[in-house]
LUMMI-967640 format. One line per 3 residues: number of its first residue (from 0); their letters; for each residue x, y, z of C-alpha. Coordinates in steps of 0.25 Angstrom, whole numbers, plus 5000, padded with zeros to 4 digits. Layout:
N
NUM	A	X,Y,Z | ...
end
This chain:
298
0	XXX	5000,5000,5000 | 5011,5011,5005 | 5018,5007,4990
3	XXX	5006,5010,4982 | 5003,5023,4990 | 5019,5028,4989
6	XXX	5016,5026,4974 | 5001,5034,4973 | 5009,5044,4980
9	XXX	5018,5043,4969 | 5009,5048,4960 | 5003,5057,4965
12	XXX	5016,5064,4969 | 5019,5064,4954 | 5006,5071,4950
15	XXX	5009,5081,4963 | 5023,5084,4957 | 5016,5087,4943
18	XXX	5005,5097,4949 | 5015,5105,4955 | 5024,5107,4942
21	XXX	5013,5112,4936 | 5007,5119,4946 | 5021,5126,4947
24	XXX	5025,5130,4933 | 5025,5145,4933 | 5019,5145,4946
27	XXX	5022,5152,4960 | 5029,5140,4968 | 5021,5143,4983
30	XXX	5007,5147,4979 | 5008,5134,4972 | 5014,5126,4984
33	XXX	5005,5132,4994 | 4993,5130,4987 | 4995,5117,4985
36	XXX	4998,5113,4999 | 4986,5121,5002 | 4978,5109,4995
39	XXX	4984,5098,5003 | 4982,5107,5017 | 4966,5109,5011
42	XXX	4963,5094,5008 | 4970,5089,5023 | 4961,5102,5033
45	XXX	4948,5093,5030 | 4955,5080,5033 | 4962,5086,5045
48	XXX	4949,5092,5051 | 4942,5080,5047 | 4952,5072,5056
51	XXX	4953,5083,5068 | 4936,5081,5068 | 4935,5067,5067
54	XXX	4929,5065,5053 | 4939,5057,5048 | 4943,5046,5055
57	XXX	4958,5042,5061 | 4956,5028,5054 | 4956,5037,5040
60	XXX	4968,5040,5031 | 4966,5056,5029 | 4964,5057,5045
63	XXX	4974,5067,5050 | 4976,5065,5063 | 4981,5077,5071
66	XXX	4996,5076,5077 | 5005,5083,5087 | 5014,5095,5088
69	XXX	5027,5088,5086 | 5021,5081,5073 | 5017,5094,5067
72	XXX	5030,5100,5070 | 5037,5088,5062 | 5026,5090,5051
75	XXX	5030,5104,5050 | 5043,5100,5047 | 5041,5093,5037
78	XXX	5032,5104,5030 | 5043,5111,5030 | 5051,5100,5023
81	XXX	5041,5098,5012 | 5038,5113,5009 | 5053,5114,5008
84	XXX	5053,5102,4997 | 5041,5107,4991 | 5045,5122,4988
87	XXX	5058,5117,4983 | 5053,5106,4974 | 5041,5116,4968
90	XXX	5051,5128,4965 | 5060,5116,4958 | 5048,5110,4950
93	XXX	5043,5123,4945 | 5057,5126,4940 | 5059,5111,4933
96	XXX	5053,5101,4925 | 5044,5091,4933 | 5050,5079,4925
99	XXX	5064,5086,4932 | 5060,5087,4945 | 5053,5072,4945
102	XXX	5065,5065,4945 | 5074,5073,4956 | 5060,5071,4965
105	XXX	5061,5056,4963 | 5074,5056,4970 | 5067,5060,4984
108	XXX	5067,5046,4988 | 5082,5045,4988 | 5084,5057,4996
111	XXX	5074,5052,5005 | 5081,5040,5005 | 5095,5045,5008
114	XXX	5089,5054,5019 | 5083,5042,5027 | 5097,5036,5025
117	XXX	5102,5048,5031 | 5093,5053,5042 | 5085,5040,5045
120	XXX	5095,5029,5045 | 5089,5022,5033 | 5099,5013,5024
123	XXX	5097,5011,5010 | 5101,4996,5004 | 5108,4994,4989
126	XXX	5099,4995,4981 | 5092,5007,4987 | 5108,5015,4985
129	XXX	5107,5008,4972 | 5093,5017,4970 | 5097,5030,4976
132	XXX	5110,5029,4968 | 5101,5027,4954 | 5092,5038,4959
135	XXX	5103,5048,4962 | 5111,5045,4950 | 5099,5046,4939
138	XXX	5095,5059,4948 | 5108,5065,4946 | 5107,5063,4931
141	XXX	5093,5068,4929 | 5100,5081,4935 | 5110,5084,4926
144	XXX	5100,5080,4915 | 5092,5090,4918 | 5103,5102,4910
147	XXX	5096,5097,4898 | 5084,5106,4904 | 5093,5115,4910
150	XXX	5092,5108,4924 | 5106,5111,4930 | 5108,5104,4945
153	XXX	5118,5115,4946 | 5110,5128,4943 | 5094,5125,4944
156	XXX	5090,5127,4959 | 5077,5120,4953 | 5083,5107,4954
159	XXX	5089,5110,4965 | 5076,5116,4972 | 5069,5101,4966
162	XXX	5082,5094,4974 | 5081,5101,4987 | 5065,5097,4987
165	XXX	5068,5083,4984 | 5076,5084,4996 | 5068,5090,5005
168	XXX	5057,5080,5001 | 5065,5069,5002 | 5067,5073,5018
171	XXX	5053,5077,5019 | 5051,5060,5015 | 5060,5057,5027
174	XXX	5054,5067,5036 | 5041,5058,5033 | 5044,5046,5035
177	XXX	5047,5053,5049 | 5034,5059,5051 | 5025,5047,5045
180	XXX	5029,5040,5058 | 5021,5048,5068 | 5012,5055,5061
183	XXX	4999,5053,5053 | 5002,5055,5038 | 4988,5061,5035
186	XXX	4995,5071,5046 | 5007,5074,5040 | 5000,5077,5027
189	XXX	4990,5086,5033 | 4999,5096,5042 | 5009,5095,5032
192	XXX	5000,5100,5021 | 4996,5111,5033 | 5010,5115,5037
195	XXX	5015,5115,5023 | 5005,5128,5020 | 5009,5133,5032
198	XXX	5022,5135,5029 | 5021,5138,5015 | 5012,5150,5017
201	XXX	5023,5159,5022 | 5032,5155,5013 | 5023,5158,5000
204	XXX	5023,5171,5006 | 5038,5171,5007 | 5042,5167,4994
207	XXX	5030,5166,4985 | 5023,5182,4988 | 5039,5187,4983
210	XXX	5039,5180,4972 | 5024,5183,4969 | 5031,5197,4964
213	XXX	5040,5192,4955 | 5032,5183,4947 | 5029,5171,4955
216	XXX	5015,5170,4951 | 5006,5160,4956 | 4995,5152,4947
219	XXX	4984,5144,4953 | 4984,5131,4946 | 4975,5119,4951
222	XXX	4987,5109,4949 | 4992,5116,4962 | 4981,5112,4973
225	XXX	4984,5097,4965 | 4999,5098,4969 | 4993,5096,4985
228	XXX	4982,5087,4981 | 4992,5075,4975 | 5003,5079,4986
231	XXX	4992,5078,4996 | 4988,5064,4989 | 5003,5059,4986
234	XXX	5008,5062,5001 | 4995,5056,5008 | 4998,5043,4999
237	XXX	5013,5044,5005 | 5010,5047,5020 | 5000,5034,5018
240	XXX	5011,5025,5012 | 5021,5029,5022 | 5011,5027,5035
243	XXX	5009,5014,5030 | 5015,5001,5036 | 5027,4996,5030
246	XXX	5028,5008,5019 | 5043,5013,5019 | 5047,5027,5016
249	XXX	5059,5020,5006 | 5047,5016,4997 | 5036,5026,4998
252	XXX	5047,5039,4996 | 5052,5030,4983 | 5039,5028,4977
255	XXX	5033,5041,4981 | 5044,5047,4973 | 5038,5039,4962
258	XXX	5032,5052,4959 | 5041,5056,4949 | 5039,5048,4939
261	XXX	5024,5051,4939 | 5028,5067,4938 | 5039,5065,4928
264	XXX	5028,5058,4919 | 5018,5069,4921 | 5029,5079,4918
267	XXX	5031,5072,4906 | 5016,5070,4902 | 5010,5083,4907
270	XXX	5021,5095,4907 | 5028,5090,4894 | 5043,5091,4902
273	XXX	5056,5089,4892 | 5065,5077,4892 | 5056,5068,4900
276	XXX	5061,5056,4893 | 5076,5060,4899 | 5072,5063,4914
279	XXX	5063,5051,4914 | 5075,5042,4911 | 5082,5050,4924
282	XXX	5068,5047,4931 | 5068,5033,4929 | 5081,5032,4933
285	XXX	5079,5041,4947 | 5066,5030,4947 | 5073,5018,4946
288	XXX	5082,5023,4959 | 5071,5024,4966 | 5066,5010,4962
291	XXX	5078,5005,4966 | 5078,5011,4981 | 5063,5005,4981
294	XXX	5068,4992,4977 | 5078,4993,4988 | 5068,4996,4998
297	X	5061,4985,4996
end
């Protein structure tokens, strides 16, 4: 069951990650990632009143049961976390191709991977180095590919806004596993969603309201309440894997990141991007790394 789920949230992570790039193209960056976050907070108040009032039961799965002050403390931390990985990914995927961006996103499970080596003890077998060391390599290719668009590692903050995300999502997964132990995941979704808009309030009037004057115009598009809709569904699809017996964070994050392949054919299909046929070859390599650390895992 917690296999199936990791890969429905798969997809749905994919068209999530389509949204967005549309809904980003000549757009203003915050309007369009507090709006969105907006919708997820809009669809969880009912469920959390519900809850609080006793309409839904404790027994159901979008219960959300109410937690203590030190669990709301850590689930503002890792607001905090994925804001960071969000405003970073969403200035980098405006900037870049989504059939670019894909692949790099892909590699999130081996930097969670190599983060739970680090900080949490965890040791990785042959064949999962054998993975990490397929990944990395095909990842560093479809880098310095990317010059044929223009891409330089060396001189696009793009890429390296895109890097920094991953990299912060990736620690975000690990924080995760963390939270998923004591706390209700219907619970973390819902005061995360909350915390989120919190904290991006002030910052779109830091940085967005500036910018407003020179040119960063904002356009209502109704892909952009989507993007929180298919996250919302994606993440509550996750959460459920992982608070399921036996589920292990070394298969849901893997096939979670799945996702790419979903975008990368969407990008292709839908927004027409150049030189699919040569990224997809970097994409299947960076997939069959990822297979590789599944099938060590098993």
């Amino acid at each position: 069951m917690w296999l199936s789920l990791s890969i429905l949230s798969a997809f749905f992570l994919g068209i999530y990650d389509v949204a967005k790039k549309y809904s980003l193209n000549n757009n203003a960056v915050f309007p369009v990632l507090i709006f969105s976050t907006m919708t997820s907070g809009l669809v969880f108040l009912p469920l959390l009143i519900a809850s609080q009032t006793g309409c839904i039961s404790s027994q159901s799965l979008f219960f959300i049961p109410s937690i203590d002050v030190p669990s709301h403390l850590l689930l503002v931390l890792k607001s905090a976390i994925v804001l960071t990985s969000w405003i970073f990914i969403y200035y980098g995927l405006k900037q870049l191709p989504l059939s670019f961006v894909s692949p790099i996103r892909a590699t999130a499970p081996i930097w969670t991977m190599l983060g739970a080596i680090s900080f949490l003890g965890e040791r990785l077998n042959a064949m999962q180095w054998v993975g990490v060391t397929v990944t990395i390599v095909f990842l560093i290719l479809f880098s310095l590919s990317g010059k044929r668009e223009g891409i330089s590692i060396k001189n696009n903050k793009w890429l390296w806004f895109i890097l920094i995300g991953t990299l912060t999502g990736a620690a975000s997964a690990l924080y995760d596993k963390f939270l998923i132990i004591g706390i209700h995941p219907m619970a973390v979704q819902c005061y995360n969603a909350f915390y989120q808009i919190l904290m991006l309030l002030p910052l779109t009037l830091i940085f967005w309201f500036p910018a407003k004057r020179k040119g960063a115009v904002f356009k209502w598009r109704w892909s952009i309440p989507l993007i929180g809709i298919f996250l919302l569904v994606a993440d509550f699809l996750y959460f459920y894997a992982l608070s399921l017996p036996g589920s292990l964070i070394a298969l849901v994050s893997p096939l979670r990141r799945s996702n790419a392949i979903v975008s990368f054919s969407l990008a292709a299909i839908l927004l027409k991007e150049k030189n699919i046929w040569r990224k997809a070859i970097f994409l299947a390599g960076i997939t069959t790394g990822i297979v590789i650390i599944f099938w060590g895992s098993l």
